[in-house]
Structures are given as structure tokens and as C-alpha cells.
mmCIF file of the N, C-alpha and C atoms, coordinates in Angstrom:
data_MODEL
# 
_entry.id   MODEL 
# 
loop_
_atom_site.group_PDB 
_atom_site.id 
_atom_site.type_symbol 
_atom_site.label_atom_id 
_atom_site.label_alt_id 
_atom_site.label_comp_id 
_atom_site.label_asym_id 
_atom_site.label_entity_id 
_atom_site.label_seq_id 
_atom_site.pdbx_PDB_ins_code 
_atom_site.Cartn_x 
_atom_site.Cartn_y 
_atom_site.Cartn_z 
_atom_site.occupancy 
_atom_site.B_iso_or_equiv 
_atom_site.pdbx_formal_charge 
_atom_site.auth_seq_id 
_atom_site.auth_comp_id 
_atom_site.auth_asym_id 
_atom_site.auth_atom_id 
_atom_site.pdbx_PDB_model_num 
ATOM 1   N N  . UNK A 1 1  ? -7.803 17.628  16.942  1.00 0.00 ? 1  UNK A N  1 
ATOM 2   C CA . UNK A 1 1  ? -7.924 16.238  16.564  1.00 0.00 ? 1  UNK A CA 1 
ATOM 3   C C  . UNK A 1 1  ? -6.886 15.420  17.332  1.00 0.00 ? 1  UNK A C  1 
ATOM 4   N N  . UNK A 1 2  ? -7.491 14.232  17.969  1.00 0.00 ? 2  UNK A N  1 
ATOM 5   C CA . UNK A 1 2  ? -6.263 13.743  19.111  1.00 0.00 ? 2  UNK A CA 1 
ATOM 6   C C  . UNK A 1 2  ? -5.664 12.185  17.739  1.00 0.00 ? 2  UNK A C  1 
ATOM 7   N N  . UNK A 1 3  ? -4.361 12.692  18.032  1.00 0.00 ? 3  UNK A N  1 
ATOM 8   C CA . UNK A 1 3  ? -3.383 11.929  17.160  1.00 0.00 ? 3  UNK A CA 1 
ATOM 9   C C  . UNK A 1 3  ? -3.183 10.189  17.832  1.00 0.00 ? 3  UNK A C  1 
ATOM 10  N N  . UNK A 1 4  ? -3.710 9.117   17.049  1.00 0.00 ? 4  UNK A N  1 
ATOM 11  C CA . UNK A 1 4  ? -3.097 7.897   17.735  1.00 0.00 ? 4  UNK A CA 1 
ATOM 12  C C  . UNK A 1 4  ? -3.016 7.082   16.442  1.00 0.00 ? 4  UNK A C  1 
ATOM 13  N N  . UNK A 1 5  ? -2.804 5.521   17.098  1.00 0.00 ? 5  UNK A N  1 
ATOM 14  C CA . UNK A 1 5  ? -1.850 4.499   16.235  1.00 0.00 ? 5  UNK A CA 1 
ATOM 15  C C  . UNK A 1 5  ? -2.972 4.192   14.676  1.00 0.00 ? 5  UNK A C  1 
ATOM 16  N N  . UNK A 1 6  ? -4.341 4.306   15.088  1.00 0.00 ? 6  UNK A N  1 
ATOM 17  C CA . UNK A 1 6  ? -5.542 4.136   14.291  1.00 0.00 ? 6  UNK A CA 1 
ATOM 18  C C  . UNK A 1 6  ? -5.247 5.085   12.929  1.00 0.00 ? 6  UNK A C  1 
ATOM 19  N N  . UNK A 1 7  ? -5.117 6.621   13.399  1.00 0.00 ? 7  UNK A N  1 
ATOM 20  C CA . UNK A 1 7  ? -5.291 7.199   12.462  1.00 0.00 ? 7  UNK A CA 1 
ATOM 21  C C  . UNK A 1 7  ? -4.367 7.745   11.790  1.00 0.00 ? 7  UNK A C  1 
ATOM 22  N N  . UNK A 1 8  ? -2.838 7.242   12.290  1.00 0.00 ? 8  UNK A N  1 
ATOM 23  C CA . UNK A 1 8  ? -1.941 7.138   11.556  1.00 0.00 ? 8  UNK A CA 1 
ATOM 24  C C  . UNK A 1 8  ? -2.207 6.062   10.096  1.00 0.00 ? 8  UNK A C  1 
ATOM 25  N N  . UNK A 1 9  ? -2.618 4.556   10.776  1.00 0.00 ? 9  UNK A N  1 
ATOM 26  C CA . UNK A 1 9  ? -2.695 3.754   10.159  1.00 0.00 ? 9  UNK A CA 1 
ATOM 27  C C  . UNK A 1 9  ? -3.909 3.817   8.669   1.00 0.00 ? 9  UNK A C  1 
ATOM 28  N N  . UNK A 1 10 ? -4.751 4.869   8.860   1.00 0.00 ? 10 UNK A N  1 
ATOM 29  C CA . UNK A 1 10 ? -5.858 5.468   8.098   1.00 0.00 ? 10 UNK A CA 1 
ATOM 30  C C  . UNK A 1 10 ? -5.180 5.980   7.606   1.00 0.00 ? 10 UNK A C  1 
ATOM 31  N N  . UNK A 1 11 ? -4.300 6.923   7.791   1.00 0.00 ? 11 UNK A N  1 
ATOM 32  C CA . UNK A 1 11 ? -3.284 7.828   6.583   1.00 0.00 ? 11 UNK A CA 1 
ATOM 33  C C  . UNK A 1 11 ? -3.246 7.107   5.940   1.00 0.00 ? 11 UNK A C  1 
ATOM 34  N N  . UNK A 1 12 ? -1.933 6.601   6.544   1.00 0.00 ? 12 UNK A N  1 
ATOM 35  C CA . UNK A 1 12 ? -1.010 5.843   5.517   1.00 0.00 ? 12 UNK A CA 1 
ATOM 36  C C  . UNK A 1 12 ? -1.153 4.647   4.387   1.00 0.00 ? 12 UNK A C  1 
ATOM 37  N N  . UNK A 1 13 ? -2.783 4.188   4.631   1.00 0.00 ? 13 UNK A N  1 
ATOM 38  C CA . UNK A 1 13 ? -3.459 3.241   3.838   1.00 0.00 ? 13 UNK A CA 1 
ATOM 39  C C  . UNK A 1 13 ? -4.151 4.254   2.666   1.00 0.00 ? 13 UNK A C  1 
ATOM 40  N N  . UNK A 1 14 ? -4.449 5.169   3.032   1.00 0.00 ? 14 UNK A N  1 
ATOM 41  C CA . UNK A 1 14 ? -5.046 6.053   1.980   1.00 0.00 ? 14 UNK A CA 1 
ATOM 42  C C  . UNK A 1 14 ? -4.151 6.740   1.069   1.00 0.00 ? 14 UNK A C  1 
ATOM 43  N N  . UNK A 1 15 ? -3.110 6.900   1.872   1.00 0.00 ? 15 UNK A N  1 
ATOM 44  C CA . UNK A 1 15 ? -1.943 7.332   1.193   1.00 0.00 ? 15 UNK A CA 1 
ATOM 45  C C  . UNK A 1 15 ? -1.304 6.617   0.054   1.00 0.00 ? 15 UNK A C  1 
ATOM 46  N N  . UNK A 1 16 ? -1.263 5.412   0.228   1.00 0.00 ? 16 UNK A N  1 
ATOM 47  C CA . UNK A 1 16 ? -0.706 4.243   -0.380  1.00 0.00 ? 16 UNK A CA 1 
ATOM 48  C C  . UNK A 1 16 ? -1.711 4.069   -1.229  1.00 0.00 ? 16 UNK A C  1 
ATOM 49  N N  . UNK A 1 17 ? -3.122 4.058   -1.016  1.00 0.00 ? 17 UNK A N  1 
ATOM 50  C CA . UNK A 1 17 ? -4.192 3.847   -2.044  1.00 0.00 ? 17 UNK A CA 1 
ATOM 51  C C  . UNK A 1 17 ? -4.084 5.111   -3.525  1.00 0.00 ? 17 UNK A C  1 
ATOM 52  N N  . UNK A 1 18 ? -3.852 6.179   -2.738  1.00 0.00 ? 18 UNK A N  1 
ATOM 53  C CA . UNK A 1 18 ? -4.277 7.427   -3.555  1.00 0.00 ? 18 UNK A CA 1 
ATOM 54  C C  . UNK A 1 18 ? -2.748 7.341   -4.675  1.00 0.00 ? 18 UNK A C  1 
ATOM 55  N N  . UNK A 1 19 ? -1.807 7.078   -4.248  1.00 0.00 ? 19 UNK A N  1 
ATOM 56  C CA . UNK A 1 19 ? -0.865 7.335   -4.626  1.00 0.00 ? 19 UNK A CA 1 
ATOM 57  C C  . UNK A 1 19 ? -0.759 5.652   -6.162  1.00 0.00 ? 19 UNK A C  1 
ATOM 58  N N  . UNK A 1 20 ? -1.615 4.604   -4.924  1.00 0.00 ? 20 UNK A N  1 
ATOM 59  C CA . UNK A 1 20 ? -1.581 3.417   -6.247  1.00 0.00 ? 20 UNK A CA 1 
ATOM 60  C C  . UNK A 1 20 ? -2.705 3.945   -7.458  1.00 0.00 ? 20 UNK A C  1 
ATOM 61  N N  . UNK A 1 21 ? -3.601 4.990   -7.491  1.00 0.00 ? 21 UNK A N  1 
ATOM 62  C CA . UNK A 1 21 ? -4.350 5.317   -7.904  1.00 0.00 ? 21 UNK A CA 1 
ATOM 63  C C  . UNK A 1 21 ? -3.807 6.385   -9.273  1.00 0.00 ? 21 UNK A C  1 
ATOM 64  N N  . UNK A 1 22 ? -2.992 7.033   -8.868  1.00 0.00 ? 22 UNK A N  1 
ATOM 65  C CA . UNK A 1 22 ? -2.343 7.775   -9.666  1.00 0.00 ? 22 UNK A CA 1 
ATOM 66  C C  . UNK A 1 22 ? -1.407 6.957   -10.431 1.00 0.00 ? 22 UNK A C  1 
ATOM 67  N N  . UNK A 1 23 ? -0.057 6.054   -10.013 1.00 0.00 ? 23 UNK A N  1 
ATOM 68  C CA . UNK A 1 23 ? 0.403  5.273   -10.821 1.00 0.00 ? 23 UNK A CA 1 
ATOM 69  C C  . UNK A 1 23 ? -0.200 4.987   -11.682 1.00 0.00 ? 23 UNK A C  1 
ATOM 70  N N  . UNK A 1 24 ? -1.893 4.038   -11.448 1.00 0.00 ? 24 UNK A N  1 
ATOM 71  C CA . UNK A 1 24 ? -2.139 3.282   -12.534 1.00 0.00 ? 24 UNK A CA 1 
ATOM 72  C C  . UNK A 1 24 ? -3.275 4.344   -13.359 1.00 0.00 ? 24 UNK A C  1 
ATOM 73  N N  . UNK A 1 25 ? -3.553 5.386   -13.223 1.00 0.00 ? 25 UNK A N  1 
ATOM 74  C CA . UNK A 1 25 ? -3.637 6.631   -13.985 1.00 0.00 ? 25 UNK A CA 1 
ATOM 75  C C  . UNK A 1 25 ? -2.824 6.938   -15.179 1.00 0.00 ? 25 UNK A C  1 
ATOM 76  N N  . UNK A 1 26 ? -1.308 7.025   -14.819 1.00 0.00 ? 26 UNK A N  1 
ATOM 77  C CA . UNK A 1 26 ? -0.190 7.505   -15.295 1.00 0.00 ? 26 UNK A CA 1 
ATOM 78  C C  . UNK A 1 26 ? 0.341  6.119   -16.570 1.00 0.00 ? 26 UNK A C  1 
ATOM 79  N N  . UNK A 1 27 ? -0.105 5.250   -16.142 1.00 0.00 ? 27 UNK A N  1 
ATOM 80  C CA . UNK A 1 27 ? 0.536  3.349   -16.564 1.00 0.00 ? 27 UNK A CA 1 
ATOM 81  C C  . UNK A 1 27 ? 0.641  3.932   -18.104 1.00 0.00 ? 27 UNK A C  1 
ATOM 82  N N  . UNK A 1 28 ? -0.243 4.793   -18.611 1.00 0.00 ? 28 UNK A N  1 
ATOM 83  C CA . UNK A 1 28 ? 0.251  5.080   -20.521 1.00 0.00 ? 28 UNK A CA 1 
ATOM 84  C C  . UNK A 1 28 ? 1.068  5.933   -20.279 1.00 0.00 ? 28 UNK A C  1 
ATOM 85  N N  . UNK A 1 29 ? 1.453  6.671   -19.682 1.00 0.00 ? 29 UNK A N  1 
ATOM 86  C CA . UNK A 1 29 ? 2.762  7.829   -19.798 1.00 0.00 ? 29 UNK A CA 1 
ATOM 87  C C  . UNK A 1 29 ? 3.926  6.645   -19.763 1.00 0.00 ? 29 UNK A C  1 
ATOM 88  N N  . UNK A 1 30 ? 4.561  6.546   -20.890 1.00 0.00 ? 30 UNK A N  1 
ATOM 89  C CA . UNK A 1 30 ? 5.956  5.725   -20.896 1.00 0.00 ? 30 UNK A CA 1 
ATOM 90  C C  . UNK A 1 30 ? 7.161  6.183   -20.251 1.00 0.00 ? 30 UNK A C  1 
ATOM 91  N N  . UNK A 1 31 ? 6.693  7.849   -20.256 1.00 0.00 ? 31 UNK A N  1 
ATOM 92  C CA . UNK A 1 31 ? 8.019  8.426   -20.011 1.00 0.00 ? 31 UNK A CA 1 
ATOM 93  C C  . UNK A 1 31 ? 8.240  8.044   -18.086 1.00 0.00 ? 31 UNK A C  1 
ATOM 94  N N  . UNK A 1 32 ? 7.197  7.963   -17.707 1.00 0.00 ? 32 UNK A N  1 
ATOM 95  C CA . UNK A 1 32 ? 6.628  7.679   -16.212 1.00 0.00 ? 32 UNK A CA 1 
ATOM 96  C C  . UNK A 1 32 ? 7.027  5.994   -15.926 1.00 0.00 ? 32 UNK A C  1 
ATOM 97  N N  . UNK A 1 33 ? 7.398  5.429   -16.330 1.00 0.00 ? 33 UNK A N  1 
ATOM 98  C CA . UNK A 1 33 ? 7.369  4.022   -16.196 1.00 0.00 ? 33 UNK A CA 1 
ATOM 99  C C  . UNK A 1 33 ? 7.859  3.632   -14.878 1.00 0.00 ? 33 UNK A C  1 
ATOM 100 N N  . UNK A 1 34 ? 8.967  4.183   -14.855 1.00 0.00 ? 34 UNK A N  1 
ATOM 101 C CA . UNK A 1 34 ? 9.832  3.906   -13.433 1.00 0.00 ? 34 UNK A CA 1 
ATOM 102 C C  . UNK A 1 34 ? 8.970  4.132   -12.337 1.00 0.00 ? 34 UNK A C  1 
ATOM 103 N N  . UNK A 1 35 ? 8.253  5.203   -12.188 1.00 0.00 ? 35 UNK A N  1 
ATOM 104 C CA . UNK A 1 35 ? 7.050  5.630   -11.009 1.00 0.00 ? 35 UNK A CA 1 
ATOM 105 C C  . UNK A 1 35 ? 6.018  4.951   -11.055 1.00 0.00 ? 35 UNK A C  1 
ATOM 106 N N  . UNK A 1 36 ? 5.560  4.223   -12.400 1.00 0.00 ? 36 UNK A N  1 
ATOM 107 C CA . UNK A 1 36 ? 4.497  3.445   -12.075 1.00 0.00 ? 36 UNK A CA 1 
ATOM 108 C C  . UNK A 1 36 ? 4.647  1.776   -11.931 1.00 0.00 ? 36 UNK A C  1 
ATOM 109 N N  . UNK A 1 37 ? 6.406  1.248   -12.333 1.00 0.00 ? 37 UNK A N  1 
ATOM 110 C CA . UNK A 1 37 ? 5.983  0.147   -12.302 1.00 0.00 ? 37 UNK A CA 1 
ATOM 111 C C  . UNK A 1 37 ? 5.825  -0.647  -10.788 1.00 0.00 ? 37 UNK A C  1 
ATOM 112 N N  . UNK A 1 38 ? 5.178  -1.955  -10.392 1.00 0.00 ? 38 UNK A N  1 
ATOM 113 C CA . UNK A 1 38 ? 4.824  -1.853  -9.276  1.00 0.00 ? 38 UNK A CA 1 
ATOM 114 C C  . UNK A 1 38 ? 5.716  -3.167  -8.890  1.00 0.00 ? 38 UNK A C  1 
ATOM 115 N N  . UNK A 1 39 ? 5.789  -3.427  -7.986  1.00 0.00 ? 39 UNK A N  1 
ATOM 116 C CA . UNK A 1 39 ? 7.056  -4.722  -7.433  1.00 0.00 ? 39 UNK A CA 1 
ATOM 117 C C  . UNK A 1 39 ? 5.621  -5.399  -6.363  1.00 0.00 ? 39 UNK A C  1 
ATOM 118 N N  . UNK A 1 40 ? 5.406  -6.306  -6.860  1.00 0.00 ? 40 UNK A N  1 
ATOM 119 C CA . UNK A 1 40 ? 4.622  -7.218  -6.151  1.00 0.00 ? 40 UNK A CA 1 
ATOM 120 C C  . UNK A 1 40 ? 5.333  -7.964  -4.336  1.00 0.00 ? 40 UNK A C  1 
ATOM 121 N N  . UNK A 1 41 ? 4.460  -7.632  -3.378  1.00 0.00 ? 41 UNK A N  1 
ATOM 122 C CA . UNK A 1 41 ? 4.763  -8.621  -2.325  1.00 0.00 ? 41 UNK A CA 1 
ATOM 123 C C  . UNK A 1 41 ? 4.041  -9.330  -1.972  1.00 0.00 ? 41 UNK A C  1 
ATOM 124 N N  . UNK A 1 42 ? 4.419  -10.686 -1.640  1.00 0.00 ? 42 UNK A N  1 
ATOM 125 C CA . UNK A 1 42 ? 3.215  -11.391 -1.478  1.00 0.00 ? 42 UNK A CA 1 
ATOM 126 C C  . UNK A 1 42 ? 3.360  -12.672 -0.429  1.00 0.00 ? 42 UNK A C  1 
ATOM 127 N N  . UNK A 1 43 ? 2.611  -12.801 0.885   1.00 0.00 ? 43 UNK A N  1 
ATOM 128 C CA . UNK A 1 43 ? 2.853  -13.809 1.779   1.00 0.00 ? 43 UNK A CA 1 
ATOM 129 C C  . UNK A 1 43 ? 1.696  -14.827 1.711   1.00 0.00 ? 43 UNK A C  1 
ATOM 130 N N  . UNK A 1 44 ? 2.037  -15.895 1.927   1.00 0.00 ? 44 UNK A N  1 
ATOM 131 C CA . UNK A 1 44 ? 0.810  -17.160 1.450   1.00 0.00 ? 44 UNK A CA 1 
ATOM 132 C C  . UNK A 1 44 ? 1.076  -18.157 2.647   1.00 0.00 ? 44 UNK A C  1 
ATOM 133 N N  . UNK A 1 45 ? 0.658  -17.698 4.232   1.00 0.00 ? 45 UNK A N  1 
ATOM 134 C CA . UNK A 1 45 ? 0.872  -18.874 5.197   1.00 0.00 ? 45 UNK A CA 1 
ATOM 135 C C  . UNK A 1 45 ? -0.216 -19.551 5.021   1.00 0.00 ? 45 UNK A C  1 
ATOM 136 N N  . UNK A 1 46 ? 0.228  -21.389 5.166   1.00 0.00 ? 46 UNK A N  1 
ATOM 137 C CA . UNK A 1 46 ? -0.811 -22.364 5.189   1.00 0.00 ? 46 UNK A CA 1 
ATOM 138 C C  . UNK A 1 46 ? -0.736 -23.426 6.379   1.00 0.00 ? 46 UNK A C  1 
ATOM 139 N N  . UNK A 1 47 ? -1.358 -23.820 6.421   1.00 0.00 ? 47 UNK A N  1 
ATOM 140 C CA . UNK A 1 47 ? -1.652 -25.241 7.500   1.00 0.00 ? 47 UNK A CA 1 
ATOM 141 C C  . UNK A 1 47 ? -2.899 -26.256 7.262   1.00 0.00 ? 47 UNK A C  1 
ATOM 142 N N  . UNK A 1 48 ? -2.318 -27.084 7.824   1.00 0.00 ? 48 UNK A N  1 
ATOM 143 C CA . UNK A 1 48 ? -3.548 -28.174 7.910   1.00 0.00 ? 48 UNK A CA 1 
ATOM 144 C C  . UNK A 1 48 ? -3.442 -28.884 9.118   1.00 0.00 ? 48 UNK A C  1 
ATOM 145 N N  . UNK A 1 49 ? -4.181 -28.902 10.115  1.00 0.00 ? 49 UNK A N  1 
ATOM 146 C CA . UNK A 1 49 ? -4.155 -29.516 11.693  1.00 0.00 ? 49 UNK A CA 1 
ATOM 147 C C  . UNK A 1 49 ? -4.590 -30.434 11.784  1.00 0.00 ? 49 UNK A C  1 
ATOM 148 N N  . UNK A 1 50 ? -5.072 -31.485 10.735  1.00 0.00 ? 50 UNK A N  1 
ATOM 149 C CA . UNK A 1 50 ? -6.079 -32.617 10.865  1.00 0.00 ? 50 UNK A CA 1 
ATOM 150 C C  . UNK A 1 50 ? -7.480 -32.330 11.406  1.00 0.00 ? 50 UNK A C  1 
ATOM 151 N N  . UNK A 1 51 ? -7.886 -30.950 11.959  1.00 0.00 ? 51 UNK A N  1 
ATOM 152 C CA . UNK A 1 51 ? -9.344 -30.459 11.976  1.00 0.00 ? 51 UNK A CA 1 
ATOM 153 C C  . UNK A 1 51 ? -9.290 -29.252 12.092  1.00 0.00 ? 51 UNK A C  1 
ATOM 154 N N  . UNK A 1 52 ? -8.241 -28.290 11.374  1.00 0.00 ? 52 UNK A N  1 
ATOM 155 C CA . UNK A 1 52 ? -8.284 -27.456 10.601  1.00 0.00 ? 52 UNK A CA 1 
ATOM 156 C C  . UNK A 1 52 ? -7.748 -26.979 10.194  1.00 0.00 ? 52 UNK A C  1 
ATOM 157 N N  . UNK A 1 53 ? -7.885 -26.131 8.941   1.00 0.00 ? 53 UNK A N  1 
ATOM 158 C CA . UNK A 1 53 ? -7.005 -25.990 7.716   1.00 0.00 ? 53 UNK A CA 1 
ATOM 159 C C  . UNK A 1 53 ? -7.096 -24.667 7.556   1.00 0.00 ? 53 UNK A C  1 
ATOM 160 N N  . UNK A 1 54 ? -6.315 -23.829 6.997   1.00 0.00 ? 54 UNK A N  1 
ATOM 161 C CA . UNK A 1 54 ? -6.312 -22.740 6.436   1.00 0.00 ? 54 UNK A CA 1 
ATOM 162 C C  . UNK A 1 54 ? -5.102 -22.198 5.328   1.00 0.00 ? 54 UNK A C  1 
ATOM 163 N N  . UNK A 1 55 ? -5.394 -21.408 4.351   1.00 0.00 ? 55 UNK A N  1 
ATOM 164 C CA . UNK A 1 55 ? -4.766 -21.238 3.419   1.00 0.00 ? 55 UNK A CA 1 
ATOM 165 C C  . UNK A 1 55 ? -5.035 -19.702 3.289   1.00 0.00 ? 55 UNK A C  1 
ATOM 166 N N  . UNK A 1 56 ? -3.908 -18.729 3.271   1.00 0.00 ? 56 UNK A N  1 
ATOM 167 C CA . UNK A 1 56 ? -4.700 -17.431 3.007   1.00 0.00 ? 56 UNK A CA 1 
ATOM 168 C C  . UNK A 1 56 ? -2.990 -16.634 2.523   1.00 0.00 ? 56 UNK A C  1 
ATOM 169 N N  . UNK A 1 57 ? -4.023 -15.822 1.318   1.00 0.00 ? 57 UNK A N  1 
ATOM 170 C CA . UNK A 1 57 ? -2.834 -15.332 0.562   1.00 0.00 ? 57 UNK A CA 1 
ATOM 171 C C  . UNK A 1 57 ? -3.460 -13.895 0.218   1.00 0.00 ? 57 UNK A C  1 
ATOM 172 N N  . UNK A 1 58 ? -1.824 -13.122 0.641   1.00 0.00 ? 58 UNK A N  1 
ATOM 173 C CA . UNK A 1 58 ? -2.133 -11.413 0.999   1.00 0.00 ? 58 UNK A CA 1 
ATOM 174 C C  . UNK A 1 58 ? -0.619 -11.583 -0.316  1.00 0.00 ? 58 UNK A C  1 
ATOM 175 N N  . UNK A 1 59 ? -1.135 -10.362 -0.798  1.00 0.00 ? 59 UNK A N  1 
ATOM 176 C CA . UNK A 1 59 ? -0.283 -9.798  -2.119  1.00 0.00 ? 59 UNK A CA 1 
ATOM 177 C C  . UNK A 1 59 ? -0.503 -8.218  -2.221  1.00 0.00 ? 59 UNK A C  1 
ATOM 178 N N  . UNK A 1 60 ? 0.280  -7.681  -1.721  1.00 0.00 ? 60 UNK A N  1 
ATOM 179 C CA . UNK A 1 60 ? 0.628  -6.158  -1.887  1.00 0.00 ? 60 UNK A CA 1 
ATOM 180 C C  . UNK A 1 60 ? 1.394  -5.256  -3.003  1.00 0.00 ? 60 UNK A C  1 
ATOM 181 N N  . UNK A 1 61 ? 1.166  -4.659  -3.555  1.00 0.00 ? 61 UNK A N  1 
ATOM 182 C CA . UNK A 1 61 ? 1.353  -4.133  -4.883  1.00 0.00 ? 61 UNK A CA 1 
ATOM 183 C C  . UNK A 1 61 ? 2.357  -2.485  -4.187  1.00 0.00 ? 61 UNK A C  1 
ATOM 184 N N  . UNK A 1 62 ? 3.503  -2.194  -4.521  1.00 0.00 ? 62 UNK A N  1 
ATOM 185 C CA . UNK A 1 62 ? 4.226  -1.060  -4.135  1.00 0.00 ? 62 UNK A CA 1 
ATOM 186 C C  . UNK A 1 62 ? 5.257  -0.764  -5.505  1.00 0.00 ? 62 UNK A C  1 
ATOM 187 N N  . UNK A 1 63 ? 4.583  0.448   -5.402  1.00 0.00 ? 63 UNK A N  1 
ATOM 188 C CA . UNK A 1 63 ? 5.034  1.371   -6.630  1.00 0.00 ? 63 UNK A CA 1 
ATOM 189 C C  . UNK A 1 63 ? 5.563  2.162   -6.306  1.00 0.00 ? 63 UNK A C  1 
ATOM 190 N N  . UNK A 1 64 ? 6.826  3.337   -6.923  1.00 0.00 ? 64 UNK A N  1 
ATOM 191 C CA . UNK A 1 64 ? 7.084  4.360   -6.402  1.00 0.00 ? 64 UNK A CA 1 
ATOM 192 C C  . UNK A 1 64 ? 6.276  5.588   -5.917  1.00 0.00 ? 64 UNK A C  1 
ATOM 193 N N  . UNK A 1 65 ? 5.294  5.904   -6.636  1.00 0.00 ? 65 UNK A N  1 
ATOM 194 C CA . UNK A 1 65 ? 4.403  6.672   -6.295  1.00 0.00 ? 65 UNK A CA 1 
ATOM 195 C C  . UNK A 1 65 ? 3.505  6.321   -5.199  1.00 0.00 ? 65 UNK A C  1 
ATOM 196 N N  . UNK A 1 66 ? 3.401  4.915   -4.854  1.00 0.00 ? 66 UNK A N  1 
ATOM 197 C CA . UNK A 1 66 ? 2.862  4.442   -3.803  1.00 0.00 ? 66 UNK A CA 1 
ATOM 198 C C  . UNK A 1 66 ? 3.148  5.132   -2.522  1.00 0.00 ? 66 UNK A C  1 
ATOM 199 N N  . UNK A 1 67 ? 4.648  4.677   -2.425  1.00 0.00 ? 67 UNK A N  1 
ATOM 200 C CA . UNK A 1 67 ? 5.947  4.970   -1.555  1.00 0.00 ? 67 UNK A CA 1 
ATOM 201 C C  . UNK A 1 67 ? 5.462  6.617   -1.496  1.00 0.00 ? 67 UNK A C  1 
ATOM 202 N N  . UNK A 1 68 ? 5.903  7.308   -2.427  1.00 0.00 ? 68 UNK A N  1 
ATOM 203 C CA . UNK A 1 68 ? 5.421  9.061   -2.190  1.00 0.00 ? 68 UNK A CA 1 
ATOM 204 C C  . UNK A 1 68 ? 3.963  9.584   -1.452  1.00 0.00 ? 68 UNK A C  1 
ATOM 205 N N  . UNK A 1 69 ? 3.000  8.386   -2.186  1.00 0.00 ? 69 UNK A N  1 
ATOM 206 C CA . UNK A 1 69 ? 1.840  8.540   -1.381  1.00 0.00 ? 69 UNK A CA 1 
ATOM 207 C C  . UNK A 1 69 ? 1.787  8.589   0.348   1.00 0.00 ? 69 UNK A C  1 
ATOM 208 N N  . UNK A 1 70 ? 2.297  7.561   0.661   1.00 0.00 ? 70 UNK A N  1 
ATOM 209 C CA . UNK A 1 70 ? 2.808  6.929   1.697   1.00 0.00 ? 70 UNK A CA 1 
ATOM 210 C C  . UNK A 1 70 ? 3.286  7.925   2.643   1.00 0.00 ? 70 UNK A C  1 
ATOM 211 N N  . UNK A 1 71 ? 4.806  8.870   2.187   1.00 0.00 ? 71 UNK A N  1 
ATOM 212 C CA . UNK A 1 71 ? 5.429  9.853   2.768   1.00 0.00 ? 71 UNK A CA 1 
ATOM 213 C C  . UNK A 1 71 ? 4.503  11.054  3.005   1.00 0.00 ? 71 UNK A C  1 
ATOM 214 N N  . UNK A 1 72 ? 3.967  11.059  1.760   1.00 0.00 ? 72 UNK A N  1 
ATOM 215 C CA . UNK A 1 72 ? 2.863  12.408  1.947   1.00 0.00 ? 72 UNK A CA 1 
ATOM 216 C C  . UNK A 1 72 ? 2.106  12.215  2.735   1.00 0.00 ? 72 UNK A C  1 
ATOM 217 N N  . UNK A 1 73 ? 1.568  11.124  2.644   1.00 0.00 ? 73 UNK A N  1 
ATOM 218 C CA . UNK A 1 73 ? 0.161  10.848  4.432   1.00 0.00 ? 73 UNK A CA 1 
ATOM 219 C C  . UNK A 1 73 ? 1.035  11.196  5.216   1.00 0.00 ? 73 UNK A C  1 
ATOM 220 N N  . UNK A 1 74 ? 1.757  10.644  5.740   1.00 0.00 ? 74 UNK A N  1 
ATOM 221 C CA . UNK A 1 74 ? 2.517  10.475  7.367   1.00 0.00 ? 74 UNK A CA 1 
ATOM 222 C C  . UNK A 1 74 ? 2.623  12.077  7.591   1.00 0.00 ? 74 UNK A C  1 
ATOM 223 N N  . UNK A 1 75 ? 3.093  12.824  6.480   1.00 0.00 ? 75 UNK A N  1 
ATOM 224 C CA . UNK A 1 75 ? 3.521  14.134  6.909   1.00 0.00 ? 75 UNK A CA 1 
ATOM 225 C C  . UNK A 1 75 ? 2.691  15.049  7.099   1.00 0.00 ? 75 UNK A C  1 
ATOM 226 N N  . UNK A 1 76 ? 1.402  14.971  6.180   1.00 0.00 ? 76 UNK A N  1 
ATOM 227 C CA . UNK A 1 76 ? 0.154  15.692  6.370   1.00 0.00 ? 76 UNK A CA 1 
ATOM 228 C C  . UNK A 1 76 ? -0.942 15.060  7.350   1.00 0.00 ? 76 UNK A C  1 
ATOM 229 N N  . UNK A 1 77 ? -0.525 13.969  8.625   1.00 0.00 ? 77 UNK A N  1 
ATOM 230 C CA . UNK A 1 77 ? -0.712 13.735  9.954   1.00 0.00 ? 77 UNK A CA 1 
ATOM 231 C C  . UNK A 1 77 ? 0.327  13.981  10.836  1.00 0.00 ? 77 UNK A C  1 
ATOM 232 N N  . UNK A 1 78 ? 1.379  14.803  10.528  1.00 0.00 ? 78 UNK A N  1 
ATOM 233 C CA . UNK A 1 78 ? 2.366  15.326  11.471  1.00 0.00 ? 78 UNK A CA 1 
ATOM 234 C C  . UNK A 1 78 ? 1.602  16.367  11.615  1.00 0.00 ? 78 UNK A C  1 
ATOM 235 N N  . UNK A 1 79 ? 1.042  17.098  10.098  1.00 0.00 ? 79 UNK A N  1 
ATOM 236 C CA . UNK A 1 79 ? 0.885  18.531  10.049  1.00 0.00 ? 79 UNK A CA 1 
ATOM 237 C C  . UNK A 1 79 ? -0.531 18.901  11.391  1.00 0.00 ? 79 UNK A C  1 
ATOM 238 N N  . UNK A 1 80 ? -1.270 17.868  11.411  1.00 0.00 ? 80 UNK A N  1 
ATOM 239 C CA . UNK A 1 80 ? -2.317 17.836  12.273  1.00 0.00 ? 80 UNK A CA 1 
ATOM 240 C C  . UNK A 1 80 ? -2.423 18.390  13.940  1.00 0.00 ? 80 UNK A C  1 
# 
């Protein structure tokens, strides 16, 4: 399998998915709280040019388990 920037970037989104997937799995385990709670990021660039406008807002959700997800992709595309 030839290794490039694409399918790193496929990891590590799945990684981050699988791993937000489990957090909010886990969200009733209290004892788990710290691993699931999630720290919101969020960028909102806008403009208006007098003939055209745009407004667009990206909000990313990162949890600890996210983060683990995350490490675990990258490493099981080293393993490749």
C-alpha cells in the first residue's frame, strides 16, 4: 500500500471519528468523565464585499479519547 498525505489524512479523520464515537458511548460512565468531556473549537470567518458575502462557521469537538483515537490512527498507518 503506497503511503501519502491523503491517506494519512483518512486515518486520522477516522481516528478522531471512532474515538468521538466511543466518548459519546461512554458520556453515562461518570467515572469516565474526564475522557469524555469534549472542549469545543470553533472558527467563524466572515465578509461582505459589496457583491459578495460569505459567512461560514466550522466547530470541532476534541475529547480525550478523540486525541487517543487520533494517536492510534497515525500509528496503525506507520504500521502499514
Amino acid at each position: 500500500m503506497k503511503k501519502n498525505a491523503g491517506m494519512l489524512l483518512l486515518f486520522i479523520l477516522l481516528g478522531w471519528l471512532v474515538g468521538a464515537w466511543i466518548a459519546k458511548a461512554l458520556q453515562s460512565v461518570s467515572v469516565l468523565s474526564f475522557l469524555t468531556r469534549a472542549t469545543d473549537i470553533s472558527w467563524s470567518p466572515r465578509a461582505d464585499l459589496d457583491i459578495i458575502s460569505y459567512n461560514i462557521h466550522i466547530q470541532l469537538q476534541m475529547s480525550l479519547l478523540s486525541l487517543i483515537g487520533i494517536i492510534a490512527a497515525v500509528w496503525l498507518y506507520r504500521r502499514l
